[in-house]
C-alpha positions in Angstrom: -6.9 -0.9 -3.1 -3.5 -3.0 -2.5 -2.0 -3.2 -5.2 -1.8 -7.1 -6.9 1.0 -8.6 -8.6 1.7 -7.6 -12.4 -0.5 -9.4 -14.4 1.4 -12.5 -15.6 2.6 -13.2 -12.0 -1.1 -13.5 -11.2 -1.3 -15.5 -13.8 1.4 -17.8 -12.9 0.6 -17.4 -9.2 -3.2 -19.5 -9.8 -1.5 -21.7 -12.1 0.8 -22.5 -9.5 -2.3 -22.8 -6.5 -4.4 -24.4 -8.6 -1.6 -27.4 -9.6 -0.2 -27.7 -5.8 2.4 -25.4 -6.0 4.2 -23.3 -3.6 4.0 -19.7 -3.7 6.6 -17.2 -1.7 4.9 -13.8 -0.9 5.0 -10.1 0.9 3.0 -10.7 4.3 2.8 -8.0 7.5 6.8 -9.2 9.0 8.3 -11.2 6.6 7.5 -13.1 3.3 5.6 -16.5 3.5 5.3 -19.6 1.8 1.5 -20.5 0.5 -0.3 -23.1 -0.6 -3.9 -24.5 -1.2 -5.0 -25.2 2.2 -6.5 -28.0 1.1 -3.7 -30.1 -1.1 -2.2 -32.2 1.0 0.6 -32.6 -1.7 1.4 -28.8 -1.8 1.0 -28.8 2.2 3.9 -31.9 2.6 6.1 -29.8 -0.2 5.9 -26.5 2.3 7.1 -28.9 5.5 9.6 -30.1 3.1 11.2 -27.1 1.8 11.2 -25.4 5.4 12.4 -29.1 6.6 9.3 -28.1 9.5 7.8 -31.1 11.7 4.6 -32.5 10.7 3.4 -32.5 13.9 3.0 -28.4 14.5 0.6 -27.4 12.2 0.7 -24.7 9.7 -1.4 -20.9 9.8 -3.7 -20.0 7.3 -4.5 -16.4 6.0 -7.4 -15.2 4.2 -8.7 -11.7 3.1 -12.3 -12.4 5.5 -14.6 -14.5 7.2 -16.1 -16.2 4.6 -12.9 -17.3 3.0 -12.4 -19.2 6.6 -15.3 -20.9 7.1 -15.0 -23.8 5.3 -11.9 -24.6 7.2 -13.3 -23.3 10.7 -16.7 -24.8 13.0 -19.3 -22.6 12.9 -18.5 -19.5 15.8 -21.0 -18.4 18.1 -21.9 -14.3 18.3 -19.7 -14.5 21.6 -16.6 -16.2 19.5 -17.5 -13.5 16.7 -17.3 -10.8 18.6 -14.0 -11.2 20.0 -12.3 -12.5 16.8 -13.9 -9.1 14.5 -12.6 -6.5 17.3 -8.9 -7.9 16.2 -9.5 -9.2 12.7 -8.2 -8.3 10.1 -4.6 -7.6 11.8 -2.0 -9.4 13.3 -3.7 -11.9 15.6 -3.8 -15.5 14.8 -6.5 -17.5 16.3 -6.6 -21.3 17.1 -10.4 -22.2 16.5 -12.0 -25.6 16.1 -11.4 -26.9 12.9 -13.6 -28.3 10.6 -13.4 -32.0 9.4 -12.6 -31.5 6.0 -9.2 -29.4 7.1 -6.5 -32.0 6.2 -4.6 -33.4 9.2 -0.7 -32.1 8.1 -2.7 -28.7 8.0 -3.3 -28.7 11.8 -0.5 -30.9 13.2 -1.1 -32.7 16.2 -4.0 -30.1 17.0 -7.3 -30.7 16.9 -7.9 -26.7 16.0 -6.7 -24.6 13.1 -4.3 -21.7 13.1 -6.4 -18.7 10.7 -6.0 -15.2 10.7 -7.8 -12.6 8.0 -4.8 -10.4 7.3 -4.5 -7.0 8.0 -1.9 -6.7 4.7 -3.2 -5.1 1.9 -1.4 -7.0 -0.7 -1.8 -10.7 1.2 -5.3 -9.9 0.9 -5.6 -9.1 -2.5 -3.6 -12.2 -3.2 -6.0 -14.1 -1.1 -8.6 -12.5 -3.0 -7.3 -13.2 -6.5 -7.1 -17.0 -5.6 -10.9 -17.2 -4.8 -9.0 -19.0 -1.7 -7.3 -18.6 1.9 -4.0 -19.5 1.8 -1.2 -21.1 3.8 1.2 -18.5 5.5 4.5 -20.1 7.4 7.5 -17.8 7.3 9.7 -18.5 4.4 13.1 -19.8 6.0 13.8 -23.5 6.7 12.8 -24.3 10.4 15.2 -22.7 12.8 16.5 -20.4 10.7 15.5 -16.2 10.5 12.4 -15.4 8.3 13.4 -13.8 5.2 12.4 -10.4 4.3 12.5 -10.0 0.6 11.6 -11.5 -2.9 15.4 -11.4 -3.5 16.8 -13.4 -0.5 13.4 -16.0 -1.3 14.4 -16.5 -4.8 17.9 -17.4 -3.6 17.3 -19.5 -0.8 14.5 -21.3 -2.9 15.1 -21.3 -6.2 12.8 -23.1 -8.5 10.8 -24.8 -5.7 8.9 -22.0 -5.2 6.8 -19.1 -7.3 8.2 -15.5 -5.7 5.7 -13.0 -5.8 7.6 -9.8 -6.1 6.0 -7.4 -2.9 6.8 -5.4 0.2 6.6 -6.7 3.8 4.5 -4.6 6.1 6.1 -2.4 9.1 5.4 -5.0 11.7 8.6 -7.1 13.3 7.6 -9.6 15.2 5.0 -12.5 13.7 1.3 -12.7 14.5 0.2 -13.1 18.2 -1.1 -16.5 18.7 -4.4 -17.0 20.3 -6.1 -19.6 21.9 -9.7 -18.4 21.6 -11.4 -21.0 24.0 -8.4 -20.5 26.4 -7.5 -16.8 25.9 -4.8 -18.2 25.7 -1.8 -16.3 23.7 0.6 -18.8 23.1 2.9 -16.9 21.2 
């Protein structure tokens, strides 16, 4: 089982999600910066603090399926089986989102950026939350991701909750997928 924050970060980690906060935490390359998906408020702090367009969209990570669906359209078995032979693990996928995902969530897309996360810990978090989260690299746009709870609690300060927690192996971000397309996009 990954192991979870201490308790009291936990603690402090729902307080913070439940009252539109911004969490920074381990992920598989880097650390992210999380939100409830569905807070608008916490959503415009994130594009704030990474000083990150409105207009691209954000990804969100969960710990599986069902944690998804109420941001996703229904899948068919076809779209099912090609998302489960990569999920959980690195792979992003753009799917058609569903109407109650807020618009600064998807950008200027009409799909949603989700991926169930292969990291132990990111799951657990995801777990502990009841809830997927929001997972954009934690750096202000332009700039290199940053790789610790150290370098986030400088950079951020007091804007943001850091999660204390080891980055996977991986170096590069998440594949991006197109899954009407095939398209990878990044």
């Amino acid at each position: 089982m990954p192991q979870l924050p201490r308790a009291g970060a936990l603690h402090a980690a729902r307080a913070t999600f439940r009252h539109g906060g911004v969490l920074a935490y381990a992920t598989e390359s880097c650390f992210g910066l999380g939100c409830d998906p569905f807070n608008v408020s916490a959503i415009r702090r994130i594009l704030a603090i990474k000083a990150r367009p409105n207009h691209k969209g954000l990804i969100v990570i969960a710990a599986n399926l069902a944690q998804l669906r109420p941001l996703i359209r229904p899948l068919t078995p076809a779209q099912l089986e090609v998302v489960n032979r990569y999920w959980p693990g690195p792979y992003t996928f753009l799917l058609p989102a569903s109407r109650r995902v807020p618009q600064l969530l998807r950008g200027r897309h009409d799909k949603i950026a989700v991926r169930i996360t292969a990291h132990g810990p990111a799951a657990a978090l995801c777990l502990a939350l009841g809830s997927p989260l929001v997972s954009t690299s934690a750096n202000r746009a332009g700039q290199k991701s940053l790789r610790s709870a150290r370098a986030c609690r400088l950079a951020f300060g007091e804007q943001v909750l850091t999660l204390d927690g080891r980055i996977g192996k991986r170096r590069k971000p998440s594949t991006i997928i197109d899954l009407d397309s095939g398209r990878v996009l990044r």
